[in-house]
N, C-alpha and C positions, 0 to 999 in steps of 0.2 A: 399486757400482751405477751409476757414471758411465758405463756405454756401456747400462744395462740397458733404458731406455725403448725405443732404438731396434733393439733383440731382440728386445725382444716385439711391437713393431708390426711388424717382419720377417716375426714368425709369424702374427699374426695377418692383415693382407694375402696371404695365399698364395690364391690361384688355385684351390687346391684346401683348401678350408677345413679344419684337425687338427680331430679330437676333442676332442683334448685337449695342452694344453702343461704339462709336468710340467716345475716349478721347483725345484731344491732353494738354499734360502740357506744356504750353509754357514756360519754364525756371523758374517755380515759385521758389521760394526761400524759403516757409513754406512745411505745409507738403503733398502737393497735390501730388507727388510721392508713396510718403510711401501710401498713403487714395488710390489711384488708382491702387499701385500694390497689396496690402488687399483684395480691392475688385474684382480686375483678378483674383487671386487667389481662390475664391469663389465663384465666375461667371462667367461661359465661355465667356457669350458674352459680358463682360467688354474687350474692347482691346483699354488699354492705350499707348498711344505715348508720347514719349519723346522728348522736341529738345530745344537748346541753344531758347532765348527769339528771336522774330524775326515780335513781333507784331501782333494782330489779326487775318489782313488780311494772312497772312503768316500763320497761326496757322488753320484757316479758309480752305484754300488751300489744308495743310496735310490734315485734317477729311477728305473734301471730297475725296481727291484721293484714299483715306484709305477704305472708303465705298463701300461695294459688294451687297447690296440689292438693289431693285425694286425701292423702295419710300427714300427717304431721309427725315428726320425730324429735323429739327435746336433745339438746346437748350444753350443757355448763360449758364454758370457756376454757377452764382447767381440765376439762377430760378428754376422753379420746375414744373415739369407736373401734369396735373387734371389725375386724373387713365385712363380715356377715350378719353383721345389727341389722340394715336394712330388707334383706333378701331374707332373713326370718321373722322380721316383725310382719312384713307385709304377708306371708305363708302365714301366719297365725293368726292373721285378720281374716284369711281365705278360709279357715275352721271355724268350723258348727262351736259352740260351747251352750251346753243344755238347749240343743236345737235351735239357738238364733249367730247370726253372725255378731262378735265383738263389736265396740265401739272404740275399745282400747285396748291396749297392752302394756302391762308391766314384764320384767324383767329382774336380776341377778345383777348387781356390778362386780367387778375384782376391783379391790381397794389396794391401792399402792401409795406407797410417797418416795420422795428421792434417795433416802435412804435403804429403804426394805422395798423389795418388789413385790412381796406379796404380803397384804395385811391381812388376807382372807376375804370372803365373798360377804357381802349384804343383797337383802333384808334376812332375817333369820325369820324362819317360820316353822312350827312344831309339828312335825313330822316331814317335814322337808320342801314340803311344795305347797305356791304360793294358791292364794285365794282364786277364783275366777267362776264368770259365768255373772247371774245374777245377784249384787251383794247388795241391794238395798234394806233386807229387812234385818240382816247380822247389822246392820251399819246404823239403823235407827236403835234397835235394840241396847247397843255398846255405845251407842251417841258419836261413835268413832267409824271410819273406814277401817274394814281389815287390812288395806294394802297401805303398808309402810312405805314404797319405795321412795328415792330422789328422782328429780328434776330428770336427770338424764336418762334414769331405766323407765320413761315412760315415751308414749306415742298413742298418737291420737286420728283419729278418723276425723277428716275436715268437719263433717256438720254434725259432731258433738262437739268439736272446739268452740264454734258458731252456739251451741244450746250452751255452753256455761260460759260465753260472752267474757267481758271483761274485770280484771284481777282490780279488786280493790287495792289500792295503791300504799294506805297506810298501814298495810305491812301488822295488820296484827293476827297475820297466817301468814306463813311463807308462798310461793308462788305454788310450788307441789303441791303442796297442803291444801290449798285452793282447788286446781287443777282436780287433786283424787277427789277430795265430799262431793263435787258437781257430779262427775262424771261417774262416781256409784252410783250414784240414783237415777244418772240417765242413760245407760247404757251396759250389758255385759263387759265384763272384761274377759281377756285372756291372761294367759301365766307363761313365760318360757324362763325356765329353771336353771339355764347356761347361761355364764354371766358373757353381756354382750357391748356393755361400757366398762372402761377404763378411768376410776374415780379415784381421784389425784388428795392422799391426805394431806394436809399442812398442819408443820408445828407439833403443838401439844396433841393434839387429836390422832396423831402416830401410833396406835397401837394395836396389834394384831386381835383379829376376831374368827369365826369360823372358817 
């Protein structure tokens, strides 16, 4: 719970105010409890879950079942949103991309850590901008999704979340990882090329990129 305060004031400052911010604490052991029942307490649309530890993908699973809006928006624990993540994810849902509306949206992080504030921006993509639109047949052909992004530079339209159903649990794809192969093949994406998460390096993994 030591970066949790400043997540949820990330959310709650958005420009375009959520519904709702769905917490799951996976079994933390400090004080992400107490910091999440505080914040319930003070903000309706704080709705923290509780459950014995059960891993990610499992922690993953509850949020979404948990979620009652339109658009879904992913956020890691350690990060933080730009005030205008929401009010432009949802504007890029409202775009045509190759004449159908999106299902999803990736995005741009700025990679920081406590040291260096700026590590540089991810995903890197050749010639500068990211994939969008229809990418099922690049995706079978390459056995791979073109879209790299993390956990937090993505968001979801409720009933594509609902078509790729539940994360396998033992973890032999990450939850992202999961999240992107379904959702190529079911739906367009969009791209917005401004980084609009705040992705918090730790450790060894501190080193600056583009």
């Amino acid at each position: 719970g030591r970066f949790l305060v400043e997540c949820l004031d990330s959310c709650l400052a958005q420009t375009h105010r959520p519904d709702e911010i769905v917490v799951v604490n996976d079994g933390s052991t400090d004080q992400t409890a107490q910091i999440l029942d505080a914040y319930a307490a003070r903000a309706p649309q704080v709705r923290p879950i509780h459950q014995a530890n059960a891993g990610i993908c499992s922690a993953t699973n509850t949020a979404l079942a948990a979620c009652s809006g339109d658009v879904v928006l992913l956020l890691d624990a350690d990060d933080a949103l730009e005030p205008q993540r929401t009010e432009k994810v949802l504007a890029a849902l409202r775009r045509r991309v190759d004449g159908l509306l999106p299902g999803w949206v990736h995005h741009r992080i700025q990679r920081f850590s406590e040291q260096i504030p700026d590590l540089g921006q991810a995903p890197y993509y050749p010639g500068g901008s990211g994939p969008e639109g229809w990418l099922a047949a690049p995706a079978v052909d390459a056995a791979v999704s073109p879209v790299s992004s993390l956990t937090s530079a993505l968001a979801f339209r409720s009933e594509v979340v609902r078509m790729i159903g539940k994360h396998d649990t033992d973890r032999l794809m990450y939850q992202d990882t999961q999240l992107i192969a379904a959702a190529t093949v079911l739906s367009p994406a969009a791209w917005l090329g401004e980084p609009l998460t705040r992705y918090r390096v730790h450790g060894s993994s501190a080193s600056t990129g583009m």
